[in-house]
PALUMKOL-195321 format. One line per field, with one value per residue (C-alpha): x, y, z. Coordinates in Angstrom, 2 decimals, always signed. Example, Ala and Ser with C-alpha at 12.3 -4.5 7.8 and 13.67 -1.06 7.14 Angstrom:
2
px c(+12.30 +13.67)
py c(-4.50 -1.06)
pz c(+7.80 +7.14)
This chain:
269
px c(+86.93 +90.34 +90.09 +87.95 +90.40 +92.86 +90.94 +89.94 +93.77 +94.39 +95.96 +93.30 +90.15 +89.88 +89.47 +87.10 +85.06 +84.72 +84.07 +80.94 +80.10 +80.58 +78.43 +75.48 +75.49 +74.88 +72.06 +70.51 +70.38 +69.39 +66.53 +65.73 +65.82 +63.95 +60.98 +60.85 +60.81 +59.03 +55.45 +57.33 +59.02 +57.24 +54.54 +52.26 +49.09 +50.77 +51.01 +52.70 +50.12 +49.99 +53.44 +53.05 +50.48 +52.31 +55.11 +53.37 +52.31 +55.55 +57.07 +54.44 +53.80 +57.32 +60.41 +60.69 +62.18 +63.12 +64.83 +63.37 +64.71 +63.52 +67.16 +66.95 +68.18 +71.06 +69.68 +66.17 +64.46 +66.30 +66.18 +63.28 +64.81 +64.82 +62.05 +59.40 +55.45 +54.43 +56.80 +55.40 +51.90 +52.13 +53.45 +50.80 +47.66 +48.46 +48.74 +52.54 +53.66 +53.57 +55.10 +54.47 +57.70 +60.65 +60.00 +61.78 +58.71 +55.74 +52.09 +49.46 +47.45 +44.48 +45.98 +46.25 +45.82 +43.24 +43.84 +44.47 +46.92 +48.67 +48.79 +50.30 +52.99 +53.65 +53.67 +56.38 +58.42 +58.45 +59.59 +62.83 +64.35 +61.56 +61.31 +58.28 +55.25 +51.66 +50.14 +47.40 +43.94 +44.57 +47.98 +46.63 +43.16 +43.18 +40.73 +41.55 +44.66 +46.10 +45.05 +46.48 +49.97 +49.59 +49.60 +52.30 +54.20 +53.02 +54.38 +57.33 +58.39 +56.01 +54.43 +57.72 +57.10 +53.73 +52.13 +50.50 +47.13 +48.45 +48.01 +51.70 +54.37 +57.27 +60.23 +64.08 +64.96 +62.17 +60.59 +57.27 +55.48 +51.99 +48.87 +47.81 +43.68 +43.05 +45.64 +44.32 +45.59 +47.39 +48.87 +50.03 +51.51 +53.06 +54.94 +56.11 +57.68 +59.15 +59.99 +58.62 +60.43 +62.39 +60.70 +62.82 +61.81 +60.65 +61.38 +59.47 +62.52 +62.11 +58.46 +56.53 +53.83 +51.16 +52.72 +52.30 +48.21 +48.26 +49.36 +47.30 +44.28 +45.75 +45.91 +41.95 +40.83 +41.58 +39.94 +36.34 +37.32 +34.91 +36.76 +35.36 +37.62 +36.17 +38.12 +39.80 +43.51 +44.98 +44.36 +47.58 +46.27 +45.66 +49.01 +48.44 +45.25 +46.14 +48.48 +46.61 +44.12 +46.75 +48.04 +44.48 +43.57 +47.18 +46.14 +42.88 +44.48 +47.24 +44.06 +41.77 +45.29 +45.76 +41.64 +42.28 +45.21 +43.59 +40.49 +42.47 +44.38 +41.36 +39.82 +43.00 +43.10)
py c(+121.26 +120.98 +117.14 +117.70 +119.60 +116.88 +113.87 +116.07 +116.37 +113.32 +111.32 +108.78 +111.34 +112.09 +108.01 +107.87 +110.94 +109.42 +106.06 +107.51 +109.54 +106.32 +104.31 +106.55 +106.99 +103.09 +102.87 +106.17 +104.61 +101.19 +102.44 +104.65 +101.91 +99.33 +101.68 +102.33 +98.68 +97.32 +98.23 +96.95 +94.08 +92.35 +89.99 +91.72 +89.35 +85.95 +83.56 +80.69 +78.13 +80.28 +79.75 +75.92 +75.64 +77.53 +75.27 +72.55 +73.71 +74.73 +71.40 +69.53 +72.04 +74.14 +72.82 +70.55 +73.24 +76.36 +73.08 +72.30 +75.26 +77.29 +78.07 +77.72 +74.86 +75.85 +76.32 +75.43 +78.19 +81.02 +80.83 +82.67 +83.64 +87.54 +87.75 +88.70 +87.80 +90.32 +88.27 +85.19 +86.48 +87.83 +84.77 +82.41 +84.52 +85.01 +81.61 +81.99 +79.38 +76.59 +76.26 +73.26 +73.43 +76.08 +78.42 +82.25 +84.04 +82.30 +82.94 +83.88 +81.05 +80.52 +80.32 +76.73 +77.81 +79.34 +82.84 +81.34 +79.09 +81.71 +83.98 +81.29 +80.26 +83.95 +84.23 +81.79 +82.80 +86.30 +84.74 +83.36 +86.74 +89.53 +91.39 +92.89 +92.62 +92.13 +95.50 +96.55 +97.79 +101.31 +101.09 +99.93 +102.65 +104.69 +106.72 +110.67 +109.28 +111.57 +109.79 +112.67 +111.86 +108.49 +108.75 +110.68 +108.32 +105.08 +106.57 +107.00 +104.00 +101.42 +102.12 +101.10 +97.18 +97.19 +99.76 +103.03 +101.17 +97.76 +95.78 +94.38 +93.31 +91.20 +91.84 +90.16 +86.62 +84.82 +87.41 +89.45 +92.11 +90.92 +92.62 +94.22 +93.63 +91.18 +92.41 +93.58 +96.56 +94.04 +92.81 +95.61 +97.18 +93.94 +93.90 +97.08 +96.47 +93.06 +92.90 +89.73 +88.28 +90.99 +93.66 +96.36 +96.51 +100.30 +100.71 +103.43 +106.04 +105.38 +105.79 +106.77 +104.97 +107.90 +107.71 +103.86 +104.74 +107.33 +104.33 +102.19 +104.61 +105.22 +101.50 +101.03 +103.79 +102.47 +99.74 +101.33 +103.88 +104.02 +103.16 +106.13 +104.77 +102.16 +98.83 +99.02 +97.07 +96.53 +99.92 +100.94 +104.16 +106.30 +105.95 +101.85 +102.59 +104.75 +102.36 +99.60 +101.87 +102.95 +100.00 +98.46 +101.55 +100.59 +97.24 +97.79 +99.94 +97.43 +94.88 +97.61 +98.19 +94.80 +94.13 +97.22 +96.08 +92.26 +93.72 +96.41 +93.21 +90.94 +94.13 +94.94 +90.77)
pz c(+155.25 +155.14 +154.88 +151.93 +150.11 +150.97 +149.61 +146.57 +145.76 +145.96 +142.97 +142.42 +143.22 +139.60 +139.05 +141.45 +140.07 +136.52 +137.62 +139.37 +136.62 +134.00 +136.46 +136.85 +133.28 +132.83 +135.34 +133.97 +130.31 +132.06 +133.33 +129.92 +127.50 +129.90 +130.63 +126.97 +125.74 +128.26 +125.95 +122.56 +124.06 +127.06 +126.30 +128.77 +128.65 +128.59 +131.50 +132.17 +130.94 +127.56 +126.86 +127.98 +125.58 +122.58 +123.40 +122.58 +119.41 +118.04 +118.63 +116.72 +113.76 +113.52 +115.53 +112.29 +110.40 +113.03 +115.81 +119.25 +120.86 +118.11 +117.44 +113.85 +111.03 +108.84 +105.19 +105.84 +108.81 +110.53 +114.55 +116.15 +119.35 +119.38 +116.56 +118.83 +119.28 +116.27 +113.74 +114.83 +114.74 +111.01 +109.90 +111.18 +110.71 +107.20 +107.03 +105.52 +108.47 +109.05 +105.60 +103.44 +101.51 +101.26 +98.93 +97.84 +99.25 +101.04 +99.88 +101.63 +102.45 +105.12 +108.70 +110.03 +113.32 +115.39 +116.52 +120.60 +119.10 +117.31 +120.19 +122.34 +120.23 +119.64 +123.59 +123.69 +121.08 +122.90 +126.51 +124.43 +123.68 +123.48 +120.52 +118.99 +120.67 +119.27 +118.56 +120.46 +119.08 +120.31 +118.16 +114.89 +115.37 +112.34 +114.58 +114.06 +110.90 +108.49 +104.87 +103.46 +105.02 +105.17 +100.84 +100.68 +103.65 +101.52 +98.31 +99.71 +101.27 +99.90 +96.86 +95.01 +95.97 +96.34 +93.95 +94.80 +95.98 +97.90 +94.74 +94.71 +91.97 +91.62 +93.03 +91.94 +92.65 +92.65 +95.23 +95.50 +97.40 +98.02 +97.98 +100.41 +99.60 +102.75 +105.10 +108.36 +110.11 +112.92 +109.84 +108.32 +111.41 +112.48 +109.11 +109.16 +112.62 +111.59 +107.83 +106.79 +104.02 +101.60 +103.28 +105.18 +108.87 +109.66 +113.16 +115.30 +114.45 +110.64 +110.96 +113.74 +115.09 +114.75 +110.87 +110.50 +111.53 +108.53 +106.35 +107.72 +106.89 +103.76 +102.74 +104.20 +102.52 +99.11 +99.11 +99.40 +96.79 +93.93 +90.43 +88.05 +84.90 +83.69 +83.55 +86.35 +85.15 +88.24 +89.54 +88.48 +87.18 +84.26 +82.44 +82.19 +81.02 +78.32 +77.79 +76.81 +75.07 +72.72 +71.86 +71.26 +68.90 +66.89 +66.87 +65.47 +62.73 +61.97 +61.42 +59.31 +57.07 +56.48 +55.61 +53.31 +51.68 +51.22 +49.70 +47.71 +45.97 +45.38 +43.66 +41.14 +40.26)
């Protein structure tokens, strides 16, 4: 033991001790963070002819604008290495790429490509740098959801862009949030991991995915809502509506005044 005691005391033992500590520390937070990512990151159903074939179809219909590499073009399309397969997969199912011309916010528009296509050049984007993958069913289920929640989450962090009920509005710049009418629940969770456009990306720590489901139901459940008041405007609720009814009553008075006041004159002459 007494050799122990020796070494122990020796000058550079206490180096030696924290440069063991320092490197299981690294390979402990290694193995954390690639166990963790490996469901969010990995394309886990591509293969090697996949990302041939979505290859293929970026050069022809995007390495115009985002280069051959998919490294980007300065001023014209931002490099898609790192962006991930859900980015990509947004994008082209909503048919907002492959864009005809540069724009401040891209439209909506039906997809160009078929969903295998999609799904392949998503599957190659994602073997460039990783990034978000493709939600599966199981994440976007809104199977046991919290609408309740899911309100109060969508009030909170969305309904500011894109109106309490998914209709949208304009934004600054040139820039709008679009409605959210014909998005699918793919799309909806895909854009909340990727912020599309001038949308802030909510990450799994800003909202959870059990909480992006309660939006999701949310969002669904709207749509099949009956509309009890009438005309429906928008949807943008009772205080538009009594908006417009108020200034249609003043309107109609404004016209009966001036009738009254016409009549009144022809009368006195």
């Amino acid at each position: 033991m007494s050799w122990i005691t020796a070494k122990r005391r020796h000058p550079a033992a206490t180096y030696v001790l924290v440069g063991l500590a320092l490197v299981l520390i690294g390979a402990g937070y290694a193995v954390l963070t690639t166990s963790g990512s490996a469901s969010a990151s990995s394309p886990t159903t591509a293969n090697a002819a996949q990302i041939a074939d979505g290859r293929n179809i970026f050069l022809e219909d995007c390495a115009t604008c985002h280069g051959m590499f998919a490294q980007g073009t300065t001023g014209v399309a931002p490099s898609l290495i790192g962006v991930g397969a859900a980015a990509v997969d947004f994008q082209v199912s909503t048919g907002r790429m492959p864009a005809a011309a540069q724009s401040a916010e891209n439209e909506r528009k039906p997809p160009r490509l078929t969903t295998a296509q999609t799904h392949a050049v998503a599957a190659y984007i994602q073997s460039l740098g990783g990034g978000p993958a493709i939600p599966t069913a199981a994440q976007v289920s809104t199977a046991g959801a919290n609408v309740g929640l899911g309100q109060e989450l969508f009030e909170a962090n969305c309904a500011a862009c894109h109106n309490f009920d998914g209709a949208g509005g304009a934004l600054t710049n040139g820039k709008f949030a679009p409605p959210l009418t014909q998005s699918t629940p793919t799309q909806i969770y895909e854009a909340m991991l990727t912020g599309p456009e001038a949308m802030p990306v909510f990450n799994d720590l800003t909202v959870t995915p059990q909480e992006k489901r309660d939006i999701i139901a949310y969002i669904v459940e709207t749509r099949s809502e009956p509309n009890p008041g009438g005309f429906s405007l928008g949807r943008v609720g009772p205080v538009t509506e009594g908006l417009v009814s108020f200034l249609g009553l003043l309107l109609f008075m404004v016209l009966a005044a001036l009738w009254i006041t016409a009549k009144h004159g022809k009368t006195h002459e």
